[in-house]
mmJSON file of the N, C-alpha and C atoms, coordinates in Angstrom:
{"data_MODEL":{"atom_site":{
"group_PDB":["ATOM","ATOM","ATOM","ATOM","ATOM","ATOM","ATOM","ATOM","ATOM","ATOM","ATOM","ATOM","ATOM","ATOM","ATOM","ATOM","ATOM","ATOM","ATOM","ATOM","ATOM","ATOM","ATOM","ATOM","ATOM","ATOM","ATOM","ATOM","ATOM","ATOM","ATOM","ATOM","ATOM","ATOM","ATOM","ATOM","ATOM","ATOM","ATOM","ATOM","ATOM","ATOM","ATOM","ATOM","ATOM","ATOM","ATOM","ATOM","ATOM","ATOM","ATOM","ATOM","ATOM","ATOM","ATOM","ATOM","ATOM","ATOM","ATOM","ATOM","ATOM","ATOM","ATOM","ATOM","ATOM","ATOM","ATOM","ATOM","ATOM","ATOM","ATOM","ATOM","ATOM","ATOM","ATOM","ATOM","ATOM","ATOM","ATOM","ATOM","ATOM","ATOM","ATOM","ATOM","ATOM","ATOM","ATOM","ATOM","ATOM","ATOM","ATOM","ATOM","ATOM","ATOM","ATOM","ATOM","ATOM","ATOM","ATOM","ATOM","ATOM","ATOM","ATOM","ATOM","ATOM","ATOM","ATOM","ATOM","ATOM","ATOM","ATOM","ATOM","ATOM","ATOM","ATOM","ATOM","ATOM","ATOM","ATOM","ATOM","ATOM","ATOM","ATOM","ATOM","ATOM","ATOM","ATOM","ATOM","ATOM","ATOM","ATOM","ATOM","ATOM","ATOM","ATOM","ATOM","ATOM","ATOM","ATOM","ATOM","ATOM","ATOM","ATOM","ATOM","ATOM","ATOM","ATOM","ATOM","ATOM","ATOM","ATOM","ATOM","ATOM","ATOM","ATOM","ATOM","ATOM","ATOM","ATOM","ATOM","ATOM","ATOM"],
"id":[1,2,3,4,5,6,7,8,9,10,11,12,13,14,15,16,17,18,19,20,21,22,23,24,25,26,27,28,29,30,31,32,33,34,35,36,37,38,39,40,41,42,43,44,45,46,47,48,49,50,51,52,53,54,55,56,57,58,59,60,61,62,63,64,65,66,67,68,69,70,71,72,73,74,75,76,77,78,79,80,81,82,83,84,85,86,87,88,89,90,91,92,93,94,95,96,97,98,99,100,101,102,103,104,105,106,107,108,109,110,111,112,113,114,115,116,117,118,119,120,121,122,123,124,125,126,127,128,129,130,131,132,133,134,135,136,137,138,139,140,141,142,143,144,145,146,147,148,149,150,151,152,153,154,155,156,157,158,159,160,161,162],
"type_symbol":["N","C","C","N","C","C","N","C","C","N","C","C","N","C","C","N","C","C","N","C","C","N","C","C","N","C","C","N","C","C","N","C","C","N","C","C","N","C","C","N","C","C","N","C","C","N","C","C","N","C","C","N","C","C","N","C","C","N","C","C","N","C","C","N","C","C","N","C","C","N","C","C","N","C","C","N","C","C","N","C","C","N","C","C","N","C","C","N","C","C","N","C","C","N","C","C","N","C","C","N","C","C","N","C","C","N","C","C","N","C","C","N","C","C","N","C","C","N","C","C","N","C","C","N","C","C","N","C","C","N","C","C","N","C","C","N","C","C","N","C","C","N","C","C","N","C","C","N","C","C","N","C","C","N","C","C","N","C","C","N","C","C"],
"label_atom_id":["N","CA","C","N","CA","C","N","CA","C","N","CA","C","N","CA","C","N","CA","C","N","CA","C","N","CA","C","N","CA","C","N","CA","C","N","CA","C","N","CA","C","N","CA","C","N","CA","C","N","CA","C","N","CA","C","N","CA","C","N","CA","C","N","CA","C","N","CA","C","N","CA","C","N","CA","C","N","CA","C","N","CA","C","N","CA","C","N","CA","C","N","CA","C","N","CA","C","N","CA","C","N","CA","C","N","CA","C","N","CA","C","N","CA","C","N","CA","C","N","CA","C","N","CA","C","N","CA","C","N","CA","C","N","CA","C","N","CA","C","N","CA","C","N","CA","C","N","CA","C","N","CA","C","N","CA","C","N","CA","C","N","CA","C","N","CA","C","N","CA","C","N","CA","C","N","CA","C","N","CA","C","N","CA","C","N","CA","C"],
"label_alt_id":[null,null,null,null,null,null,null,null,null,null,null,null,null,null,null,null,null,null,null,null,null,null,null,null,null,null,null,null,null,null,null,null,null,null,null,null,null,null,null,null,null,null,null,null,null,null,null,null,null,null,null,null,null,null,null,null,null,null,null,null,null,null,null,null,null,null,null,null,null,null,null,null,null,null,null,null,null,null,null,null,null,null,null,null,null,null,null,null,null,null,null,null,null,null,null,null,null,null,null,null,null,null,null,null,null,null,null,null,null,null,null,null,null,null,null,null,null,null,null,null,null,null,null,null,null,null,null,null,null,null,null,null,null,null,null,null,null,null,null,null,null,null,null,null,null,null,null,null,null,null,null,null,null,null,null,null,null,null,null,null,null,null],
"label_comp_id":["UNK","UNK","UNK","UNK","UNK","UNK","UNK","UNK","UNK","UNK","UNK","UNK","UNK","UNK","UNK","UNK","UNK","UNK","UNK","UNK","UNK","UNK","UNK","UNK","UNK","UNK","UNK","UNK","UNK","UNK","UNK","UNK","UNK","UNK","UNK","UNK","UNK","UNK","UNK","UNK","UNK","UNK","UNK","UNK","UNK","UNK","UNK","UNK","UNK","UNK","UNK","UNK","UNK","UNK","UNK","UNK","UNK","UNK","UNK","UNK","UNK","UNK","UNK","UNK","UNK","UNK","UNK","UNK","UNK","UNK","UNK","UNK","UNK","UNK","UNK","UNK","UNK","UNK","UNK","UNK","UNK","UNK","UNK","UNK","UNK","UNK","UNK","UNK","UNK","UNK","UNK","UNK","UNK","UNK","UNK","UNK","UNK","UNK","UNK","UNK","UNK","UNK","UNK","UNK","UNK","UNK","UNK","UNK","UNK","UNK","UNK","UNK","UNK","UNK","UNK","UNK","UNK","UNK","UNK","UNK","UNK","UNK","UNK","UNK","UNK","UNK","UNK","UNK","UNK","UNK","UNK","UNK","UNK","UNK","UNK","UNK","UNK","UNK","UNK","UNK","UNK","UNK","UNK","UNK","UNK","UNK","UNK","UNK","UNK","UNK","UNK","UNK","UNK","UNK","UNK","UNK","UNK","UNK","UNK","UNK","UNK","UNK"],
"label_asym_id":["A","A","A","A","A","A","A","A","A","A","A","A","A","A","A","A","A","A","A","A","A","A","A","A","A","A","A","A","A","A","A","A","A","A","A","A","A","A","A","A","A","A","A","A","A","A","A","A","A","A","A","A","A","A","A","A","A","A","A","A","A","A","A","A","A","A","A","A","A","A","A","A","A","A","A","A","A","A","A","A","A","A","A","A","A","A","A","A","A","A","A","A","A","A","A","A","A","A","A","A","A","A","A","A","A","A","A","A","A","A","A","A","A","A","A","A","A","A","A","A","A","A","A","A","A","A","A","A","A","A","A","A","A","A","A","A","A","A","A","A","A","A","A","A","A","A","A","A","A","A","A","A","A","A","A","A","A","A","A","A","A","A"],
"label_entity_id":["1","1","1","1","1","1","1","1","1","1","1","1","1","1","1","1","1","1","1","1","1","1","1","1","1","1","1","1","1","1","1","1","1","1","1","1","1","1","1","1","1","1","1","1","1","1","1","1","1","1","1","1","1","1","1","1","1","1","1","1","1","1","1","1","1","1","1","1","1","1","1","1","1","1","1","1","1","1","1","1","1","1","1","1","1","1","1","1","1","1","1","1","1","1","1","1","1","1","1","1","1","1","1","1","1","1","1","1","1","1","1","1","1","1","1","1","1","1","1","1","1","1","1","1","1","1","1","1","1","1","1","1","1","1","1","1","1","1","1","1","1","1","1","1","1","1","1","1","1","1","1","1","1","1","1","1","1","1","1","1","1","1"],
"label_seq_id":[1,1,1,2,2,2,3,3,3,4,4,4,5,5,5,6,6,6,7,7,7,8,8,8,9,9,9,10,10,10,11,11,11,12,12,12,13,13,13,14,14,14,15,15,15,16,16,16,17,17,17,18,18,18,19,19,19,20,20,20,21,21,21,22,22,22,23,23,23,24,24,24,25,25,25,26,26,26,27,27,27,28,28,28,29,29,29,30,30,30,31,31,31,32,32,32,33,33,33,34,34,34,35,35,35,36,36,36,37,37,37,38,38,38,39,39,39,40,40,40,41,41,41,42,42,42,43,43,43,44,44,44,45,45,45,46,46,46,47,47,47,48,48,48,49,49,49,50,50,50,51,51,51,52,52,52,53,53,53,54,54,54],
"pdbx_PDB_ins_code":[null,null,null,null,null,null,null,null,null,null,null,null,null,null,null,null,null,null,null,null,null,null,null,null,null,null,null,null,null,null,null,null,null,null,null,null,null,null,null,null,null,null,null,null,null,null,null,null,null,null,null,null,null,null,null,null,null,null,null,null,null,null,null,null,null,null,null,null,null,null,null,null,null,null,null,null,null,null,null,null,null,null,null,null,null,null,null,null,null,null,null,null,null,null,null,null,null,null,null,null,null,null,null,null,null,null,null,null,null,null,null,null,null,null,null,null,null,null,null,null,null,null,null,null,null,null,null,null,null,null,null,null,null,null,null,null,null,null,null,null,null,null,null,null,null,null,null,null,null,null,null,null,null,null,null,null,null,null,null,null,null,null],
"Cartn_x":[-39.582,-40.673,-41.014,-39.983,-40.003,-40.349,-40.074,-40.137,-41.819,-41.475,-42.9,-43.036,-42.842,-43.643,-42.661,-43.012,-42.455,-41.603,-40.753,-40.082,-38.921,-38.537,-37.373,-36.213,-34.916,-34.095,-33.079,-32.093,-31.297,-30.338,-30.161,-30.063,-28.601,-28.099,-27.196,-26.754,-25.98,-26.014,-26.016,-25.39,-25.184,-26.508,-27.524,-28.342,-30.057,-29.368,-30.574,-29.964,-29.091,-29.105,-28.978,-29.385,-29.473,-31.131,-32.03,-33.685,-33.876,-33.319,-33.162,-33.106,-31.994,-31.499,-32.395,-32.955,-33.963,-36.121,-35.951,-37.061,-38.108,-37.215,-37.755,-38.157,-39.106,-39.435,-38.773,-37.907,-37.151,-37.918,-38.299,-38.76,-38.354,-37.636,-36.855,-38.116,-38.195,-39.143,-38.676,-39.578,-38.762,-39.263,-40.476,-41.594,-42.147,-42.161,-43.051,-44.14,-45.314,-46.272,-46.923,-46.492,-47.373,-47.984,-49.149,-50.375,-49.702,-49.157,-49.145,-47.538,-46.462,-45.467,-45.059,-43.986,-43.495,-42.082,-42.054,-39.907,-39.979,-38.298,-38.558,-36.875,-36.733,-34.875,-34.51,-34.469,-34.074,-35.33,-35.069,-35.821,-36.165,-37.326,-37.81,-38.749,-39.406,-40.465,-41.962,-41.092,-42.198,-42.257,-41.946,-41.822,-42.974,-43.057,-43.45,-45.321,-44.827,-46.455,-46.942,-46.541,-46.457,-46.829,-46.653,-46.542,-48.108,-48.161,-49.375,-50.6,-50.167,-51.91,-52.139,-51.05,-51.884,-53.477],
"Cartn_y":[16.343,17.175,18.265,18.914,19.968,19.491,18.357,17.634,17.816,18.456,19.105,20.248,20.773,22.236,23.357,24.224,25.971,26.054,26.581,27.4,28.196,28.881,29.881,29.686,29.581,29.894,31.471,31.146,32.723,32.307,33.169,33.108,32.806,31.984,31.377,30.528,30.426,29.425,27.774,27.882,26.145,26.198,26.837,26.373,26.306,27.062,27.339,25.974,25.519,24.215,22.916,22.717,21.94,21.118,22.683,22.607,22.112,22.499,22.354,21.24,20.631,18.878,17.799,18.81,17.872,17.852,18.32,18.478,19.3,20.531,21.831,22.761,23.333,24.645,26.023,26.583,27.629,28.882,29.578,30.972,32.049,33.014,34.049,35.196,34.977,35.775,35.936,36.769,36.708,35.857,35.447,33.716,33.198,31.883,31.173,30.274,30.535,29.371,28.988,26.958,26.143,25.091,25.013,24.147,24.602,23.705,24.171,24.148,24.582,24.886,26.404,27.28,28.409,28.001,29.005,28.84,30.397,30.226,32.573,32.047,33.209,33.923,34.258,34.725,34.968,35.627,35.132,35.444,36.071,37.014,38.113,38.387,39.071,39.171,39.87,40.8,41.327,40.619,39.005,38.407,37.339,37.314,36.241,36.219,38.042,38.649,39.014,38.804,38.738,37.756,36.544,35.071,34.552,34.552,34.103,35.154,36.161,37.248,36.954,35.667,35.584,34.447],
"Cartn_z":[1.758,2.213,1.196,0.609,-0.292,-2.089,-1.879,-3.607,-4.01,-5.797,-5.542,-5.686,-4.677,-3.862,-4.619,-4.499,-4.353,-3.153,-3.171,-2.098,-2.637,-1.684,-1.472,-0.251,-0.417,0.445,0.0,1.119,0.834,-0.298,-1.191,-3.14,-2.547,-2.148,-2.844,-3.927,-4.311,-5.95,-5.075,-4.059,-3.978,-3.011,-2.388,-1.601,-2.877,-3.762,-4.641,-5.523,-5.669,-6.765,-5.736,-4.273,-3.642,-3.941,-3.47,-4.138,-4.974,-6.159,-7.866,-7.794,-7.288,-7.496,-6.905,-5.866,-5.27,-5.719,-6.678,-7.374,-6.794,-6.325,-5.838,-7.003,-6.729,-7.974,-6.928,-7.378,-6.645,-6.848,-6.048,-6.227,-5.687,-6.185,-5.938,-5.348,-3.511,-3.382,-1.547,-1.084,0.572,0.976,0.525,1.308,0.57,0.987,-0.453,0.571,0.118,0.481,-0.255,0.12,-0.692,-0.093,0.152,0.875,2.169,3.142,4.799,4.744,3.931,4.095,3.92,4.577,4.378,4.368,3.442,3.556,3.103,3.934,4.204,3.488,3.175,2.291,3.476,4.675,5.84,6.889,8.218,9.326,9.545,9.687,10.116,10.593,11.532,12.23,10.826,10.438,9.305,8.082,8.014,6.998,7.397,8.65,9.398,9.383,9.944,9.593,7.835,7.489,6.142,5.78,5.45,5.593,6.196,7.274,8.308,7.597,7.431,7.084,6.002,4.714,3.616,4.02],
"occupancy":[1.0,1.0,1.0,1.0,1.0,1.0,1.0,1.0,1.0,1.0,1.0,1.0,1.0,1.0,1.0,1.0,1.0,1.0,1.0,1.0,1.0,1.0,1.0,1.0,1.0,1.0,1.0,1.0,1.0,1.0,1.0,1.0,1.0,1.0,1.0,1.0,1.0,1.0,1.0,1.0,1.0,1.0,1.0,1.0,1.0,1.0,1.0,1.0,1.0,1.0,1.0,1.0,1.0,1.0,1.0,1.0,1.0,1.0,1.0,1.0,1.0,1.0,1.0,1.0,1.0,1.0,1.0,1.0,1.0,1.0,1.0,1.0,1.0,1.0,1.0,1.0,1.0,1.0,1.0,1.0,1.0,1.0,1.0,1.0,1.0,1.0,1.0,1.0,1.0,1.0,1.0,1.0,1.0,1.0,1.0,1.0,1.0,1.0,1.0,1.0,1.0,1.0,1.0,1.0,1.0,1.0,1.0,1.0,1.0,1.0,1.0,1.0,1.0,1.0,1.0,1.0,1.0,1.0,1.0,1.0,1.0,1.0,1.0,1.0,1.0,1.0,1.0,1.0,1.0,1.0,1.0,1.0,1.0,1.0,1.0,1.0,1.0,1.0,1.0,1.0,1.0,1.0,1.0,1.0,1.0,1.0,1.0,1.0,1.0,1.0,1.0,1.0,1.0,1.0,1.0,1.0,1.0,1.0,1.0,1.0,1.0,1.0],
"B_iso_or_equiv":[0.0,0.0,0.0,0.0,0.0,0.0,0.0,0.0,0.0,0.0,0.0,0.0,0.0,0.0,0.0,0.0,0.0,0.0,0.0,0.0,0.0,0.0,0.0,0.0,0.0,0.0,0.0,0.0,0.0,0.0,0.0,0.0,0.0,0.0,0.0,0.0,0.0,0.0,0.0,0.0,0.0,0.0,0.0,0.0,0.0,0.0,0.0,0.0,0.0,0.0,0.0,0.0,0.0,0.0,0.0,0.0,0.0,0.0,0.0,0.0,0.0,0.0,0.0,0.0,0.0,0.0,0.0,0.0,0.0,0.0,0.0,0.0,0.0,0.0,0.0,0.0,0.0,0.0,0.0,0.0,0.0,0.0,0.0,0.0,0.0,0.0,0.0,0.0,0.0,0.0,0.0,0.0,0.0,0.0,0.0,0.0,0.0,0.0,0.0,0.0,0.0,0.0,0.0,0.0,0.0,0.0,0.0,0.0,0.0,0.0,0.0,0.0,0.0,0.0,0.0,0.0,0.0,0.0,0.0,0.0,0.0,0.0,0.0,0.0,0.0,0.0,0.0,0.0,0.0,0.0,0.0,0.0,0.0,0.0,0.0,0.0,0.0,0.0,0.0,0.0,0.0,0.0,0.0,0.0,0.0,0.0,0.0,0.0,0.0,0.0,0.0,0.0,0.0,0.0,0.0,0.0,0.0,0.0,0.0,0.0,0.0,0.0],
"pdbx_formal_charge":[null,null,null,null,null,null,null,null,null,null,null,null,null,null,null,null,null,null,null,null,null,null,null,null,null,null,null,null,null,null,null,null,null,null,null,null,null,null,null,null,null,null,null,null,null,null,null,null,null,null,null,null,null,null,null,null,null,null,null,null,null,null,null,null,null,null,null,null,null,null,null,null,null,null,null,null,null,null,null,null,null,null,null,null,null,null,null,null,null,null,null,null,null,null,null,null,null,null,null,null,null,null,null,null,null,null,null,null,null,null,null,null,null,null,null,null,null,null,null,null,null,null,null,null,null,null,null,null,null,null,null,null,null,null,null,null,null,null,null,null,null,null,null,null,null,null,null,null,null,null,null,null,null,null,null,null,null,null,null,null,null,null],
"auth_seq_id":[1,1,1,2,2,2,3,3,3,4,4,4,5,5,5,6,6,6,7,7,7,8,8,8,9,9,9,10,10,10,11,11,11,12,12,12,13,13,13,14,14,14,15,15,15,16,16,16,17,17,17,18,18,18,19,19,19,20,20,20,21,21,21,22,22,22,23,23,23,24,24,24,25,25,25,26,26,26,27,27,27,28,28,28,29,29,29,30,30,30,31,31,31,32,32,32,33,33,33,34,34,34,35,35,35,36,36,36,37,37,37,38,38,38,39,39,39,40,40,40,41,41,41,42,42,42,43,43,43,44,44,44,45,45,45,46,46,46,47,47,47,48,48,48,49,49,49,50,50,50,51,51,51,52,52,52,53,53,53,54,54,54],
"auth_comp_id":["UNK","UNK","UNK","UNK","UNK","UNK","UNK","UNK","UNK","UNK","UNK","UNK","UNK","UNK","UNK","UNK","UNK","UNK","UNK","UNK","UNK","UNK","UNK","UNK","UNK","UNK","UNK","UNK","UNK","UNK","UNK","UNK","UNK","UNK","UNK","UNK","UNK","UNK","UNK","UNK","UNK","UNK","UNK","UNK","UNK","UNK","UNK","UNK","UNK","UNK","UNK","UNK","UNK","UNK","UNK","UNK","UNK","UNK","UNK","UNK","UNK","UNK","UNK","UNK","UNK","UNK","UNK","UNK","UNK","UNK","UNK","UNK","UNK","UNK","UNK","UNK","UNK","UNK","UNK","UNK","UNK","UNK","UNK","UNK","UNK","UNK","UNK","UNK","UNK","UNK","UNK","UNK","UNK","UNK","UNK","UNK","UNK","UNK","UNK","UNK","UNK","UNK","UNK","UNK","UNK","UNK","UNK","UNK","UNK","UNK","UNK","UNK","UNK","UNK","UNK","UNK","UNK","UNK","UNK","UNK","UNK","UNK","UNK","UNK","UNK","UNK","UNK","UNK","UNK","UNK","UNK","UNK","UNK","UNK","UNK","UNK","UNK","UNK","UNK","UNK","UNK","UNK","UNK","UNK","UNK","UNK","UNK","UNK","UNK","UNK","UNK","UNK","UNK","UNK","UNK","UNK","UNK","UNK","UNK","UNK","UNK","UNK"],
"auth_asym_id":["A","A","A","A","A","A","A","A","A","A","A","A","A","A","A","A","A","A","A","A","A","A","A","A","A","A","A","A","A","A","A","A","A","A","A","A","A","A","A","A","A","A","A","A","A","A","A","A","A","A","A","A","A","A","A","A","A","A","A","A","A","A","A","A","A","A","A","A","A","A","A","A","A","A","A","A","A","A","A","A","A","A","A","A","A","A","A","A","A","A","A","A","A","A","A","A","A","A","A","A","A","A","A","A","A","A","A","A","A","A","A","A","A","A","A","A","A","A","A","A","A","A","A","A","A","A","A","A","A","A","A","A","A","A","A","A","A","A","A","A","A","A","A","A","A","A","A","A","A","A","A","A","A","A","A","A","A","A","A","A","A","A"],
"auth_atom_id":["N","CA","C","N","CA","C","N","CA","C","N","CA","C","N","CA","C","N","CA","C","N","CA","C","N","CA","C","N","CA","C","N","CA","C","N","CA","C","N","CA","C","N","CA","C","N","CA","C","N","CA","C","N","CA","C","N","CA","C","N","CA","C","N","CA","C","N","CA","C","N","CA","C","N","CA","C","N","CA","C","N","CA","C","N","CA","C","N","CA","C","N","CA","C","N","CA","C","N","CA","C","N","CA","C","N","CA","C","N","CA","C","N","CA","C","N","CA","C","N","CA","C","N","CA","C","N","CA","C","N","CA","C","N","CA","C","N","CA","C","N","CA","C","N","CA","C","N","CA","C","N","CA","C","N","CA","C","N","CA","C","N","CA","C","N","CA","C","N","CA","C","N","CA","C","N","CA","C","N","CA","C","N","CA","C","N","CA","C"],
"pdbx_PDB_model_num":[1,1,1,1,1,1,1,1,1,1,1,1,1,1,1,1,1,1,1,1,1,1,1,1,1,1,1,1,1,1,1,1,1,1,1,1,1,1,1,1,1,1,1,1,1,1,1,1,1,1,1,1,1,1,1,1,1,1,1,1,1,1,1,1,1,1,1,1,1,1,1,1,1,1,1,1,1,1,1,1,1,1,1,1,1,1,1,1,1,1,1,1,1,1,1,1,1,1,1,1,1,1,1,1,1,1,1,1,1,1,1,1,1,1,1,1,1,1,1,1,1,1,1,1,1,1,1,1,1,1,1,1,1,1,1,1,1,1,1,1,1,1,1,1,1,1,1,1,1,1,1,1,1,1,1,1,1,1,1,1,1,1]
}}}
């Protein structure tokens, strides 16, 4: 689903070279959106609204 695209998870080394391996472009950011996907570094309500108002 992610192969391709941009995203972000929480900066761990083995969850950030899981992406990597899977032909993720990793982006060190609190959200990443690309076409109709979001991926957040961790859950948050003001991440969420953040996210949706782009």
């Amino acid at each position: 689903m992610l192969r391709g695209r941009k995203a972000t998870v929480y900066p761990t080394t083995d969850l950030i070279n899981i992406l990597r391996n899977n032909g993720v472009d990793y982006v060190n950011e609190d959200f990443v959106i690309d076409n109709n996907v979001v991926t957040l570094k961790r859950m948050a309500v003001e991440f969420l609204t953040k996210a949706l108002s782009k």
